[in-house]
C-alpha positions, 0 to 999 in steps of 0.5 A: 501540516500534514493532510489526512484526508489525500484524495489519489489523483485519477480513476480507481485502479483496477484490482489486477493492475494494483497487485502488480504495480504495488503502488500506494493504496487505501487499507482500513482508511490508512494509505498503504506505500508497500516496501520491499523487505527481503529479510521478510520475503518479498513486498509487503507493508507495516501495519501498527508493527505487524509486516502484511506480506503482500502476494 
């Protein structure tokens, strides 16, 4: 069964660390895995069919 409500492990990380790790993270109460996809330029994710670059 699928758990919507995961709750990450740990404190909050800081907004610096997070850009440069590209970890999981929480966008509009989706969970977010960032994806690198060299055919649209780097690391990014899809959300609802829209790629999100991620810079």
């Amino acid at each position: 069964m699928l758990n919507w409500t995961f709750v990450p492990a740990g404190p909050p990380r800081d907004v610096a660390y997070a850009r440069s790790d590209f970890g999981p993270f929480e966008y509009n109460t989706f969970t977010v895995f960032p994806v690198f996809n060299w055919q649209y330029g780097g690391w990014g994710y899809w959300f609802f069919g829209v790629w999100v670059p991620l810079y």
